[in-house]
C-alpha positions in Angstrom: -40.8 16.0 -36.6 -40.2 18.2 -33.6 -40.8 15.5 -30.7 -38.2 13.0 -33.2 -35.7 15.4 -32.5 -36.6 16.5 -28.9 -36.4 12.2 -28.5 -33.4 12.3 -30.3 -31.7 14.7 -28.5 -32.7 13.3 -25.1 -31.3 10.1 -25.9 -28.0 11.7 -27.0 -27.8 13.5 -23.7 -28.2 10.3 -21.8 -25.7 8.3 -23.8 -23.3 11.1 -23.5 -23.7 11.0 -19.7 -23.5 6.8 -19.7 -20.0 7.9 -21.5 -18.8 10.1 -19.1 -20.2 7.8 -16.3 -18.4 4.8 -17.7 -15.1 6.8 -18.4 -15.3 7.9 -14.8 -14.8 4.9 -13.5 -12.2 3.1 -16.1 -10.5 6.7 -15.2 -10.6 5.6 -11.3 -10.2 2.1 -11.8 -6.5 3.0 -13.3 -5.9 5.5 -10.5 -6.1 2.8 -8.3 -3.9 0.4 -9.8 -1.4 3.1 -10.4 -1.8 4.2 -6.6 -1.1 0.4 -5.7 1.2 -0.3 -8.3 3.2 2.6 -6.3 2.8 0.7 -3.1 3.9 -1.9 -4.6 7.5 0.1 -5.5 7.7 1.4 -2.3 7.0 -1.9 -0.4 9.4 -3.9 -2.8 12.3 -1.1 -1.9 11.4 -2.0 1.5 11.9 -5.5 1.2 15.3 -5.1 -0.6 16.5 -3.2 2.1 15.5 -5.8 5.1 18.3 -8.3 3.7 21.1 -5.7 4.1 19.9 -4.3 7.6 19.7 -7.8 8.9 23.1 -8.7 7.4 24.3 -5.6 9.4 22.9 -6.3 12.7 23.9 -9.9 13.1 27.3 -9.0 12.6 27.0 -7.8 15.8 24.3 -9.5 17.5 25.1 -13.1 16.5 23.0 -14.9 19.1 19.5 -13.2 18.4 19.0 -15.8 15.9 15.1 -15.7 16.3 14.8 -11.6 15.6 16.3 -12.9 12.6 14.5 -15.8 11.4 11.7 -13.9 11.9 12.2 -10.9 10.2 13.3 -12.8 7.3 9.8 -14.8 7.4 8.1 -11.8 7.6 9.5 -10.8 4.5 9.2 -13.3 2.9 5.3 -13.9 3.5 5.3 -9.9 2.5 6.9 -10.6 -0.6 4.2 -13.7 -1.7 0.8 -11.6 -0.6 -1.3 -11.7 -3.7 -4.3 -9.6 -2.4 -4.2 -6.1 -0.8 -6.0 -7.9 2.4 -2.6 -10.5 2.7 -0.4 -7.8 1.6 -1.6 -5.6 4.6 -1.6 -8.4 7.3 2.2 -9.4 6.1 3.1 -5.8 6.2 1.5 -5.1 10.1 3.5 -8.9 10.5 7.0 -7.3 9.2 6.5 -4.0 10.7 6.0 -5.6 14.2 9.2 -8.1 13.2 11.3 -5.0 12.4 10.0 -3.4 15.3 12.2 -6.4 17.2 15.0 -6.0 15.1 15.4 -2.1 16.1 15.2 -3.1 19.6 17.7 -5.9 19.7 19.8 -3.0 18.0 19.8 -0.7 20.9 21.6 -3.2 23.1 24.9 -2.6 20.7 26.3 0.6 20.6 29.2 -0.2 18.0 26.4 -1.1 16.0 23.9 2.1 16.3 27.3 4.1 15.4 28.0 1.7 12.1 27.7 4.0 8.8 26.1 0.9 7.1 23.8 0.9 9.5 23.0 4.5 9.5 22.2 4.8 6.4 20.0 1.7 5.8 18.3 3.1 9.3 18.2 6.3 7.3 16.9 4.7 3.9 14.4 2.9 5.7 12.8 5.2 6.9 12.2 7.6 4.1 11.0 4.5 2.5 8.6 3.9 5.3 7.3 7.7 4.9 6.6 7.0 1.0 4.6 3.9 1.7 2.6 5.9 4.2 1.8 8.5 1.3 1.4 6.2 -1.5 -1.0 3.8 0.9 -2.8 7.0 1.7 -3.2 8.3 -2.4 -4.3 4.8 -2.9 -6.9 4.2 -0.1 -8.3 7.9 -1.2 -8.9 7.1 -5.1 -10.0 3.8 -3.9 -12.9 5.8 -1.4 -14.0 7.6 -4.7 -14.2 4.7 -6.9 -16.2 2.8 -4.4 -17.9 5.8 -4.1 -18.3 6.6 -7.8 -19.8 3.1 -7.5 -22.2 3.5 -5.4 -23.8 6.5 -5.9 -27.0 7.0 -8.6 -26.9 7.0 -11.5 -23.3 5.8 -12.1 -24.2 2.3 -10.2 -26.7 1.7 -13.1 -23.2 1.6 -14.9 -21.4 0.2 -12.7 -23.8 -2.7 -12.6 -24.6 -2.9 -16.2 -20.4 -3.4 -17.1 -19.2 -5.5 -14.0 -17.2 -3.1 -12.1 -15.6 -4.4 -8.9 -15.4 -2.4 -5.1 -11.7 -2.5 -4.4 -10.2 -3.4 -0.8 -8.3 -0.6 1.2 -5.1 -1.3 2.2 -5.5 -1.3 5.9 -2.6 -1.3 8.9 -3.9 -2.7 12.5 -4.6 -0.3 15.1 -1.4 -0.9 17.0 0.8 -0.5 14.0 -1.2 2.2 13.0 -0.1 4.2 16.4 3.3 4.7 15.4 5.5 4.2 12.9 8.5 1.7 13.0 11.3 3.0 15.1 14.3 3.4 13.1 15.9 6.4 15.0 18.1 5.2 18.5 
């Protein structure tokens, strides 16, 4: 009667920590959707603002068609990623077409001193700061659900129910050096 209950007890104890195992990692799985569901905000302000700061700049730069077409390509291949992998290549692609943009700016003066411009300048780049912090709270709870998933006994778990690795959402080196320029 003793060992039955010893047995039973043991058995409890394991399928309370297969529980808290298993809620573990439904608890990080949600963390990182929510983390790139808040990139996703951030990214899609980002893209809203693009149209208008274009709009500005070729009021004044009419010829630099090109900066233009490309920006707006950029964006829109930003806009249709459907995996973190494309959505981090069309992000390095629109960063390095903004990148343009800023510099064709610098050549008008009436423009760097346009309000409108200013502030989409300014909006821009507090935008740019909160995808910086939402990519970094996303790659972190995506580190400790890998992790989580990797690590014995929790594997056993993460095996057993079908649990996925999730991808980082990764910049390029050289966009990675510096931040897009949006102060002249």
């Amino acid at each position: 009667m003793g060992a039955l209950i010893l047995l039973l007890v043991i058995i409890g104890a394991i399928a309370l920590m297969a529980i808290g195992m298993y809620n573990s990692l439904i608890s990080l799985r949600n963390r990182c959707d929510n983390g790139w569901s808040q990139i996703d905000v951030q990214l899609r302000r980002r893209y809203d603002l693009i149209p208008n700061l274009v709009e500005t700049v070729k009021g004044y730069a009419k010829h630099e068609s090109g900066v233009f077409e490309r920006v707006t390509q950029a964006r829109a291949a930003a806009v249709g990623a459907q995996t973190v992998k494309e959505q981090g290549q069309a992000d390095n692609v629109l960063t390095g077409a903004l990148k343009s943009l800023f510099a064709v700016a610098e050549n008008y003066p009436e423009l760097k001193a346009n309000q409108n411009f200013l502030m989409l300048q300014e909006e821009l780049a507090g935008t740019e700061s909160k995808v910086a912090y939402a990519r970094q709270f996303y790659n972190d709870t995506v580190m400790k659900y890998n992790m989580r998933q990797q690590v014995f006994p929790s594997s056993i778990i993460a095996n057993m129910f079908g649990f996925k690795p999730r991808e980082y959402f990764q910049i390029e080196e050289e966009v990675a050096k510096g931040p897009v320029k949006v102060q002249f």
